[in-house]
TIVO-2410 file (N, C-alpha, C; in nm, 3 decimals):
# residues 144
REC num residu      c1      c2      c3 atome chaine
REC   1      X   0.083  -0.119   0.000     N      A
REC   1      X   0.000   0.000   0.000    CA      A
REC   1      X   0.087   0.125   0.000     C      A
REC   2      X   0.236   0.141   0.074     N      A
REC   2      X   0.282   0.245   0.096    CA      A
REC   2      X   0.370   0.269  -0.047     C      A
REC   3      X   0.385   0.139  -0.082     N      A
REC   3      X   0.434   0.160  -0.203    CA      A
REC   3      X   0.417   0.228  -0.318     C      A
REC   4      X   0.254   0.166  -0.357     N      A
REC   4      X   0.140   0.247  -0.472    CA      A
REC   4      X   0.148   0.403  -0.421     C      A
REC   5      X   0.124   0.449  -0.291     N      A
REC   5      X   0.119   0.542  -0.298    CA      A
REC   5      X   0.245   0.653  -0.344     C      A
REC   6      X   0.366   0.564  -0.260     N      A
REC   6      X   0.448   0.624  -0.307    CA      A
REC   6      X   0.450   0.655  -0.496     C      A
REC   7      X   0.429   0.550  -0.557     N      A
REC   7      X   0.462   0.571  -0.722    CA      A
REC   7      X   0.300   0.683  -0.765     C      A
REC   8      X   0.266   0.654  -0.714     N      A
REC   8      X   0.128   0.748  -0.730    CA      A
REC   8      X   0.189   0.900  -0.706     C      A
REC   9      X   0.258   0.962  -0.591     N      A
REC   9      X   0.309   1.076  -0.636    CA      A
REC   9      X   0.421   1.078  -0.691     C      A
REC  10      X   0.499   1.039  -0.708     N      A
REC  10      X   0.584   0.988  -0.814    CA      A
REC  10      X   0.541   1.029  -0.947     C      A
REC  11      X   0.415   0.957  -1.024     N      A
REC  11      X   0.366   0.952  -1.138    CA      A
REC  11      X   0.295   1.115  -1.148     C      A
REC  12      X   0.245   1.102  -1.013     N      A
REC  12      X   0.203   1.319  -1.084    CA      A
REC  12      X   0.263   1.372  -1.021     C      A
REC  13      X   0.387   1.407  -1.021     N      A
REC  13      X   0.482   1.474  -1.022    CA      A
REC  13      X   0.551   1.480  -1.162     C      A
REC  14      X   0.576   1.408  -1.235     N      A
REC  14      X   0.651   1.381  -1.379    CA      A
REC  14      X   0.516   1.435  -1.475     C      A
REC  15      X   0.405   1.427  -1.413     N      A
REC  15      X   0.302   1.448  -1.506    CA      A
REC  15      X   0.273   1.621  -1.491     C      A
REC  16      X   0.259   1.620  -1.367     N      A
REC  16      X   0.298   1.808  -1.385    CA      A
REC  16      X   0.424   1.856  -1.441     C      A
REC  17      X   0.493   1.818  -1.417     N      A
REC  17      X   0.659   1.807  -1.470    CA      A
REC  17      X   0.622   1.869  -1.660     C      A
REC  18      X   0.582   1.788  -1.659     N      A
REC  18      X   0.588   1.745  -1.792    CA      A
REC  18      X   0.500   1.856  -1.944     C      A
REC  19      X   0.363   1.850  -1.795     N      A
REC  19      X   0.263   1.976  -1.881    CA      A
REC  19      X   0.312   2.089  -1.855     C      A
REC  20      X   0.408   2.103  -1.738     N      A
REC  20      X   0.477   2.308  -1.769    CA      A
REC  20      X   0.389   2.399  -1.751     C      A
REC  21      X   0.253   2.359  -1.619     N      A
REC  21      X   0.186   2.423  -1.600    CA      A
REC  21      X   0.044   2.479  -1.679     C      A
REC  22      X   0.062   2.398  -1.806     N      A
REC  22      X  -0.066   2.438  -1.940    CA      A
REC  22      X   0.003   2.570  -2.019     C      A
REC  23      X   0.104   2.626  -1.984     N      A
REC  23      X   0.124   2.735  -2.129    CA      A
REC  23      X   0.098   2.696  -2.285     C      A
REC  24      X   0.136   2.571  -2.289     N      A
REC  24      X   0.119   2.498  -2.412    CA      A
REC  24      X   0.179   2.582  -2.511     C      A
REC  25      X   0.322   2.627  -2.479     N      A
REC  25      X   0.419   2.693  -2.589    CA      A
REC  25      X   0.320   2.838  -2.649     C      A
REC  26      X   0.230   2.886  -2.562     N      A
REC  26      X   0.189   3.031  -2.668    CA      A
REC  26      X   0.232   3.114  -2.514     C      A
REC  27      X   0.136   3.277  -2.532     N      A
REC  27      X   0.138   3.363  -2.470    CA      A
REC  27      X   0.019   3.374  -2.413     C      A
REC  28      X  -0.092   3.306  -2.403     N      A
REC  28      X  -0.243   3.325  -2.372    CA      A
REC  28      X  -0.240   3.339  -2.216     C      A
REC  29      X  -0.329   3.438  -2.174     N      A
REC  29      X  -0.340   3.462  -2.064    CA      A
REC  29      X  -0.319   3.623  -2.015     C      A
REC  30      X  -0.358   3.646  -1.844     N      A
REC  30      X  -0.366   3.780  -1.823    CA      A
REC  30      X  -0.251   3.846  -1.778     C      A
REC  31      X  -0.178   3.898  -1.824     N      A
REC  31      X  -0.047   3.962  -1.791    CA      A
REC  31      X  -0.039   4.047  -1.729     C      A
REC  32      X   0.060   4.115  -1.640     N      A
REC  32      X   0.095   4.235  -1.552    CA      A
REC  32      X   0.275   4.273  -1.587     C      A
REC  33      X   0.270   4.429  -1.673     N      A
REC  33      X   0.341   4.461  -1.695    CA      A
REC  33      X   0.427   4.571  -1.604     C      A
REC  34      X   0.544   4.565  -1.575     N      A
REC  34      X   0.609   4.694  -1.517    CA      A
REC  34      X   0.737   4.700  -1.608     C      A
REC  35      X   0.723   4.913  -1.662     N      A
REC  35      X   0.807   4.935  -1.705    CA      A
REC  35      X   0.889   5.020  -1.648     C      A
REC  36      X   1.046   5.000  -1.650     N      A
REC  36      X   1.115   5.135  -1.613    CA      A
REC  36      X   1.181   5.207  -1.710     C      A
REC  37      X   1.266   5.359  -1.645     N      A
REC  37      X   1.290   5.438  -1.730    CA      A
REC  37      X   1.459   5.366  -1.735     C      A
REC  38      X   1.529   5.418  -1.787     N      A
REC  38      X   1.667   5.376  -1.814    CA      A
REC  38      X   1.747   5.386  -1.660     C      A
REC  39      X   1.709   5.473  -1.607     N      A
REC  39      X   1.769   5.471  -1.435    CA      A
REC  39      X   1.690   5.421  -1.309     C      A
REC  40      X   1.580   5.287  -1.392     N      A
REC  40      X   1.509   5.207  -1.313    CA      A
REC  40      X   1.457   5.252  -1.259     C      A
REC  41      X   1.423   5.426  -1.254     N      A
REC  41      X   1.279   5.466  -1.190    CA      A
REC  41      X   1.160   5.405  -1.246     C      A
REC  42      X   1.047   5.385  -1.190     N      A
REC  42      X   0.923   5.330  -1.265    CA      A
REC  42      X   0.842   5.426  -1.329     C      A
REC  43      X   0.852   5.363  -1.504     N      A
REC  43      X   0.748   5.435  -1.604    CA      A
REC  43      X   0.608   5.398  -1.610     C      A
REC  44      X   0.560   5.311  -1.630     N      A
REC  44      X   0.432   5.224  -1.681    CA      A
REC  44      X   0.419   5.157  -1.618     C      A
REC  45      X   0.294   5.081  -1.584     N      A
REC  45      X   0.286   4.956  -1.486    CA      A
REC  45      X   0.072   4.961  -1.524     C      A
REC  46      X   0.100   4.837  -1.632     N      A
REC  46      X  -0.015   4.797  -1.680    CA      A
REC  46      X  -0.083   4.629  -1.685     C      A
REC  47      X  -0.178   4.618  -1.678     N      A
REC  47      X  -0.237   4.501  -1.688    CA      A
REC  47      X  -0.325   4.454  -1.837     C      A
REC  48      X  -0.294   4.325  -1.899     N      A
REC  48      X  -0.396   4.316  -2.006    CA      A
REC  48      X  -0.395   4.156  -2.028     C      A
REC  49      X  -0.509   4.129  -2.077     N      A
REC  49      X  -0.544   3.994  -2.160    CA      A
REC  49      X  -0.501   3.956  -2.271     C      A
REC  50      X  -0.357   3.859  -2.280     N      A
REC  50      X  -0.348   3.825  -2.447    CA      A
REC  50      X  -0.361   3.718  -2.490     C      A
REC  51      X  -0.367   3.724  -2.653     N      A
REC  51      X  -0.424   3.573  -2.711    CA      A
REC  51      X  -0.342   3.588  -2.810     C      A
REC  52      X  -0.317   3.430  -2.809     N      A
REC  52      X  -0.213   3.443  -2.958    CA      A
REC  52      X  -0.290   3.367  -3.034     C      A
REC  53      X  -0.330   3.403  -3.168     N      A
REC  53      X  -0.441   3.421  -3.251    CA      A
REC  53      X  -0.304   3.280  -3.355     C      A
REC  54      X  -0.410   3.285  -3.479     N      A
REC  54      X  -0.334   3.202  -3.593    CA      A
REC  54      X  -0.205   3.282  -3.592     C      A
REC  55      X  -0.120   3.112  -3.604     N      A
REC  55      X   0.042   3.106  -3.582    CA      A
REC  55      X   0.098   3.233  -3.479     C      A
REC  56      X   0.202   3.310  -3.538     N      A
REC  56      X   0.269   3.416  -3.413    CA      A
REC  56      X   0.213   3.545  -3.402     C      A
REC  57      X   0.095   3.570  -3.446     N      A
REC  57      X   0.013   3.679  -3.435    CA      A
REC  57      X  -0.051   3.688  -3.292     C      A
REC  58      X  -0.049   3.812  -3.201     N      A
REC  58      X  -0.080   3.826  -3.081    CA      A
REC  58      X  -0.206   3.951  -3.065     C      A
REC  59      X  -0.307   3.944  -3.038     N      A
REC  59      X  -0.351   4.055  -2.989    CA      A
REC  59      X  -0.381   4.054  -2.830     C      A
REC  60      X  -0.427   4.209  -2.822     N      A
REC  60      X  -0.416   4.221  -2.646    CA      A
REC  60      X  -0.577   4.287  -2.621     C      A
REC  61      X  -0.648   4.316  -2.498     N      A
REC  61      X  -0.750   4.315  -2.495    CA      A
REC  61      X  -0.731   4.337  -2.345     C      A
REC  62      X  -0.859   4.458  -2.255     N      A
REC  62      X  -0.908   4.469  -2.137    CA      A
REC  62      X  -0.712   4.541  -2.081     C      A
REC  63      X  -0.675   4.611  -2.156     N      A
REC  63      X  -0.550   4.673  -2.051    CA      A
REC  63      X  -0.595   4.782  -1.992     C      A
REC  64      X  -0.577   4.764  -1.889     N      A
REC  64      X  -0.552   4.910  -1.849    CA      A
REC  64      X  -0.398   4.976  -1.762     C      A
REC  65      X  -0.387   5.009  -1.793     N      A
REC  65      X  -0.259   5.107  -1.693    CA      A
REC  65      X  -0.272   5.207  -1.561     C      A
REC  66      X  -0.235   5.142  -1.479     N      A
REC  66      X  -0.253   5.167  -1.315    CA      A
REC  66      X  -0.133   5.241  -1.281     C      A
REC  67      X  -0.087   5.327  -1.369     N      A
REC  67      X  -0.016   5.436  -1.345    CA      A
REC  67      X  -0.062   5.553  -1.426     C      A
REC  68      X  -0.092   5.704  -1.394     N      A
REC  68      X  -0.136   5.805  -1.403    CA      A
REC  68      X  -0.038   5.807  -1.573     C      A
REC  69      X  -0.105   5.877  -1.676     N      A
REC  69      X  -0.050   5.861  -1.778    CA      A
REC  69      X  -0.108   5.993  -1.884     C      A
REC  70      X  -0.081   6.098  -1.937     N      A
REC  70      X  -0.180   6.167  -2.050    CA      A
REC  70      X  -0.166   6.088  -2.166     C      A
REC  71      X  -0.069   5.962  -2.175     N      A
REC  71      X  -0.035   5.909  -2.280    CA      A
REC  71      X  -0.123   5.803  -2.347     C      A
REC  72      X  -0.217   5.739  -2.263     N      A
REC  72      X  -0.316   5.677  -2.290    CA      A
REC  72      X  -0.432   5.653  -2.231     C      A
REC  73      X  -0.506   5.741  -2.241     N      A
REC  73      X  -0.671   5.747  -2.166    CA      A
REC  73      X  -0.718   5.649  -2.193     C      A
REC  74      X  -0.712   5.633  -2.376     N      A
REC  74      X  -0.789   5.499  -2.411    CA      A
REC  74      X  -0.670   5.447  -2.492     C      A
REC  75      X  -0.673   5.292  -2.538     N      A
REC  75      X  -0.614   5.244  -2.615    CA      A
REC  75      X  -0.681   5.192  -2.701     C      A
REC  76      X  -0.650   5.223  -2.878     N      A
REC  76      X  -0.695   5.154  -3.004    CA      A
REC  76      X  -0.658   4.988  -3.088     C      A
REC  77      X  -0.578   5.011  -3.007     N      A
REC  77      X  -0.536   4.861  -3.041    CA      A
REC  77      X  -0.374   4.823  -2.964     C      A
REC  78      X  -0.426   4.683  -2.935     N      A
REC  78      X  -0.225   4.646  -2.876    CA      A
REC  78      X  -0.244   4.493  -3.000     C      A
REC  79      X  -0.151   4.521  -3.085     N      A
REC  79      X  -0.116   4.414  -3.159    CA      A
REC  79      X   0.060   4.346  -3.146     C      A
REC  80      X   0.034   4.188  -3.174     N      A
REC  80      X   0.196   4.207  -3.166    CA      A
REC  80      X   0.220   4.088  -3.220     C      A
REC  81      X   0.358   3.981  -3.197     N      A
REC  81      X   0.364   3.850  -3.207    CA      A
REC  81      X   0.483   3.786  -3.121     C      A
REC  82      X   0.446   3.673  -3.097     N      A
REC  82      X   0.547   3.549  -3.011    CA      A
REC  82      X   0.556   3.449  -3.127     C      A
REC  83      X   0.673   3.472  -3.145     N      A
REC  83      X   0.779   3.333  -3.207    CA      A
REC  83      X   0.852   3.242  -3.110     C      A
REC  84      X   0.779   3.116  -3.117     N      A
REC  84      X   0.844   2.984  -2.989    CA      A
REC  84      X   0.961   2.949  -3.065     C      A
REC  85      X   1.047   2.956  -2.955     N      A
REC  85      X   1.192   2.874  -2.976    CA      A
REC  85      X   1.235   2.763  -2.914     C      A
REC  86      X   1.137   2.744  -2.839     N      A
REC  86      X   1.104   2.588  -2.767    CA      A
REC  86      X   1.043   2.608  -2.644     C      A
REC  87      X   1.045   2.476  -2.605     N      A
REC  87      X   0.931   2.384  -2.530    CA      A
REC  87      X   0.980   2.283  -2.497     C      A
REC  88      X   1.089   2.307  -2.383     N      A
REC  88      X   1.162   2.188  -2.306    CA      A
REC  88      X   1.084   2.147  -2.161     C      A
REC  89      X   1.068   2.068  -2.113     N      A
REC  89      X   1.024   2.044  -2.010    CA      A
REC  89      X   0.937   2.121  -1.935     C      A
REC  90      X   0.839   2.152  -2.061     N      A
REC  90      X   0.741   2.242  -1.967    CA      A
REC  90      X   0.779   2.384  -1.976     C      A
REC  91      X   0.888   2.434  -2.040     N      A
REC  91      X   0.943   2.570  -2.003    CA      A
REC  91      X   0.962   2.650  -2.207     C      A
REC  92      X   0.867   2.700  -2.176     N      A
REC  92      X   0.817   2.772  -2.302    CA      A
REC  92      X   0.922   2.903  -2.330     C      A
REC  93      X   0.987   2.913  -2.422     N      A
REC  93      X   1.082   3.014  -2.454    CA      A
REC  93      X   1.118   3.072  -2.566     C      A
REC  94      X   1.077   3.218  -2.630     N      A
REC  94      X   1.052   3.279  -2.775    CA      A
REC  94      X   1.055   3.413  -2.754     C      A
REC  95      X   1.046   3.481  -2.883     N      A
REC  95      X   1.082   3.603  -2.904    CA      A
REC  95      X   0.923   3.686  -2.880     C      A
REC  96      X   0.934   3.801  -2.830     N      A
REC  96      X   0.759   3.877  -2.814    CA      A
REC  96      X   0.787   4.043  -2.866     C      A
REC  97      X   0.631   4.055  -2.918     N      A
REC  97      X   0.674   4.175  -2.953    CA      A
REC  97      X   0.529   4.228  -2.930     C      A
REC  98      X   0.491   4.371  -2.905     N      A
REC  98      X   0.372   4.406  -2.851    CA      A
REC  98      X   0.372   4.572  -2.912     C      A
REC  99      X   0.278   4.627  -2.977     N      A
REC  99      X   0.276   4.753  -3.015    CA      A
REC  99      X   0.120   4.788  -2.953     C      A
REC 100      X   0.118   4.928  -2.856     N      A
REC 100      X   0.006   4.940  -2.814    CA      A
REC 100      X  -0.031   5.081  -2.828     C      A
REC 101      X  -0.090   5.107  -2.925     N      A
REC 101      X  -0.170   5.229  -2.993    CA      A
REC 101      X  -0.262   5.302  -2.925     C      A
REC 102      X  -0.232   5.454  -2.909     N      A
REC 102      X  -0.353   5.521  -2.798    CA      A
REC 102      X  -0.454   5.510  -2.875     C      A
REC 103      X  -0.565   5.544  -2.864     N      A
REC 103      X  -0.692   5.597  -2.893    CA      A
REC 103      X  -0.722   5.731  -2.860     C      A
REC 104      X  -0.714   5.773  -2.752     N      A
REC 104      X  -0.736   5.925  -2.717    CA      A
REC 104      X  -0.617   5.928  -2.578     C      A
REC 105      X  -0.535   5.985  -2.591     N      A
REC 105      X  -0.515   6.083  -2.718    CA      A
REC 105      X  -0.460   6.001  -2.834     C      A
REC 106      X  -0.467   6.013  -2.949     N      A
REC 106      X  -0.435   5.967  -3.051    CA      A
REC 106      X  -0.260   5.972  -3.072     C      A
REC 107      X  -0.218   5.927  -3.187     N      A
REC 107      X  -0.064   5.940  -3.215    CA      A
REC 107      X   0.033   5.885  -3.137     C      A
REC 108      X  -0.008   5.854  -2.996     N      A
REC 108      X   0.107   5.792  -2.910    CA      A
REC 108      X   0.102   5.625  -2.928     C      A
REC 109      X   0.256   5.560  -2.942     N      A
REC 109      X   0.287   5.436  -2.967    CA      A
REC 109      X   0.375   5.385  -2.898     C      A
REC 110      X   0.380   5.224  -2.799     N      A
REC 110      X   0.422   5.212  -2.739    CA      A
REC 110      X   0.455   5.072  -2.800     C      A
REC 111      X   0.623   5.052  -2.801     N      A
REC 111      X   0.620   4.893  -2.851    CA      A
REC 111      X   0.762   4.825  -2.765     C      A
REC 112      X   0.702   4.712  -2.722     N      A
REC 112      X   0.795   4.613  -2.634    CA      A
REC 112      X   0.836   4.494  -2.698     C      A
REC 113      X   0.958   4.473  -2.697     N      A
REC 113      X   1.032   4.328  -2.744    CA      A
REC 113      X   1.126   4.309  -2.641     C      A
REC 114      X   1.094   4.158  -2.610     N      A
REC 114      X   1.143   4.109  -2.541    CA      A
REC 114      X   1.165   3.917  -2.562     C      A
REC 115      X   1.172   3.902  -2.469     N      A
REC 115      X   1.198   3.750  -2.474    CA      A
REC 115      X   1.155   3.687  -2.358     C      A
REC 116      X   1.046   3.581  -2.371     N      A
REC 116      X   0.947   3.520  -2.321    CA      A
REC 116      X   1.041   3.381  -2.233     C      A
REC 117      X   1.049   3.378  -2.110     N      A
REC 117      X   1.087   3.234  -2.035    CA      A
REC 117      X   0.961   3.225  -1.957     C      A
REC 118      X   0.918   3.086  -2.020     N      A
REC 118      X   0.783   3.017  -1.913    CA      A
REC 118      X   0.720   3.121  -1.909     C      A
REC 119      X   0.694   3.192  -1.737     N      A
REC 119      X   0.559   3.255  -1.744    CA      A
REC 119      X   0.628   3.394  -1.728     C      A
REC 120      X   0.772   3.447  -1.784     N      A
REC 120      X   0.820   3.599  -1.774    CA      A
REC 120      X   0.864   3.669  -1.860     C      A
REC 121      X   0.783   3.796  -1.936     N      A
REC 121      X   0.880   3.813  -2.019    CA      A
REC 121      X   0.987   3.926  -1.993     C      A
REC 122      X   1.084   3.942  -2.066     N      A
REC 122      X   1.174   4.085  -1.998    CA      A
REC 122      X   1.225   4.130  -2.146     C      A
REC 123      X   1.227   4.274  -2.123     N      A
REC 123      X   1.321   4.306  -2.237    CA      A
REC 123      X   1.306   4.492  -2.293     C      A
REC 124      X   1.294   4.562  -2.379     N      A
REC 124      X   1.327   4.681  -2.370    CA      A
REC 124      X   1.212   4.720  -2.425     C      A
REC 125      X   1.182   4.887  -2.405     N      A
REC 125      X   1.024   4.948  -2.404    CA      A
REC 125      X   1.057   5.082  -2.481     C      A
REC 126      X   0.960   5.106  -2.596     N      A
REC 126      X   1.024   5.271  -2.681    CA      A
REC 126      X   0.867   5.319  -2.653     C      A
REC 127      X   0.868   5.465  -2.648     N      A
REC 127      X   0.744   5.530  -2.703    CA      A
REC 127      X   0.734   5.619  -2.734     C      A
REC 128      X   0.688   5.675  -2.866     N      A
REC 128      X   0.717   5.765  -2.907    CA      A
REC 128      X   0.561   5.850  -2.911     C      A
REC 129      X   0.545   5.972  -2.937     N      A
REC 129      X   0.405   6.017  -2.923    CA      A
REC 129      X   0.406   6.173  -2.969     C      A
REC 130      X   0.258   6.214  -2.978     N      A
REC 130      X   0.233   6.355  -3.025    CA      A
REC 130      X   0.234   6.407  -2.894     C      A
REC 131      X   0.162   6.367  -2.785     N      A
REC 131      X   0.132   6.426  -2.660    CA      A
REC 131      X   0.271   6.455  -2.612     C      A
REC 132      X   0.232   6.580  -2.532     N      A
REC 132      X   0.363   6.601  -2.405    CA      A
REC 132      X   0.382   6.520  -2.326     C      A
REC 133      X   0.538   6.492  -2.306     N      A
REC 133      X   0.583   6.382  -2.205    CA      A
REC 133      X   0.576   6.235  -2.239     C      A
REC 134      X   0.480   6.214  -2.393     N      A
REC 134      X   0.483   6.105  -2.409    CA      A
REC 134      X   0.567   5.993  -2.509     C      A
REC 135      X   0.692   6.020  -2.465     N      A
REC 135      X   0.841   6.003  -2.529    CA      A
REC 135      X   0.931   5.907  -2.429     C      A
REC 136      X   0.992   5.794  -2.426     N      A
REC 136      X   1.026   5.735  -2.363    CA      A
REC 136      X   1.087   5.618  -2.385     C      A
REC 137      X   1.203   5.540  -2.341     N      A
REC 137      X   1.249   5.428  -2.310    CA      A
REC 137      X   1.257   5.371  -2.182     C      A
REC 138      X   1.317   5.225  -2.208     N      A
REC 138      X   1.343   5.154  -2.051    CA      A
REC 138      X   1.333   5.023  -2.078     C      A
REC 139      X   1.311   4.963  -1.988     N      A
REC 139      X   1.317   4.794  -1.974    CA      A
REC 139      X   1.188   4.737  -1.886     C      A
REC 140      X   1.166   4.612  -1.931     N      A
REC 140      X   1.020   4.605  -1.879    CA      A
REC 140      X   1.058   4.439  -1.816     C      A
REC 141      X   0.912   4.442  -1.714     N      A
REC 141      X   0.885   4.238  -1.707    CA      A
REC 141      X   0.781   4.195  -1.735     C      A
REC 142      X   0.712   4.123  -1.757     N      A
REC 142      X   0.558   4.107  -1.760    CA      A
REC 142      X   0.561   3.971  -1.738     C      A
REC 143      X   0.469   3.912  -1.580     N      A
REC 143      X   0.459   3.804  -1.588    CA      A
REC 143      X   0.302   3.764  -1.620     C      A
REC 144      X   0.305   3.633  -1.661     N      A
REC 144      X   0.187   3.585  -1.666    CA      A
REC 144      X   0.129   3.508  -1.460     C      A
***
């Protein structure tokens, strides 16, 4: 009896092991982003829903940004894409890229590339814009 049980966690352990938590090699799911400026003060710090649509096409959906901003009241679209570079043991790892378009005020563009491990991504942040102040670099994380 102590035996079975023993191979019983044994067997789901290798079986969680194995599924890597359900990422199933995409980006799907609700993310939380923090960005900084180049001297690691904090710029941005946003939340959103993404889906990675047919093959490495990504869109984003429900963000909002929980830092005070004139740079984006509303947003018109966040489009982007994840290219997988594998899927070892559960641990999902590829290239990401995210462009997130104001709506009002209009003209401001914000785009992140980075590189996706499992459930983190990290990597560098530009934005360029019509609005005042809304001009910027830095480095970002976003976990799932």
């Amino acid at each position: 009896m102590k035996r079975s049980f023993v191979n019983l966690i044994l067997f789901s352990t290798m079986l969680l092991t194995a599924c890597g938590g359900g990422n199933n090699g995409n980006v799907n799911g609700t993310w939380t982003a923090s960005l900084t400026n180049p001297d690691g003060s904090p710029a941005f710090n946003f939340t959103t829903s993404l889906t990675q649509n047919n093959g490495t096409n990504v869109s984003g959906t429900n963000i909002n940004f929980t830092t005070s901003s004139p740079c984006f009241s509303t947003v018109s679209s966040e489009t982007g894409g994840f290219t997988l570079s594998g899927n070892t043991n559960g641990v999902t790892t590829g290239s990401f890229e995210l462009t997130i378009q104001s709506g009002t005020p209009s003209g401001n563009v914000m785009t992140l590339n980075g590189t996706l491990n499992n459930n983190t991504i990290t990597g560098t942040w530009t934005l360029t814009g019509v609005t005042s102040g809304c001009t910027g670099n830095g480095n970002f994380t976003m976990n799932r």
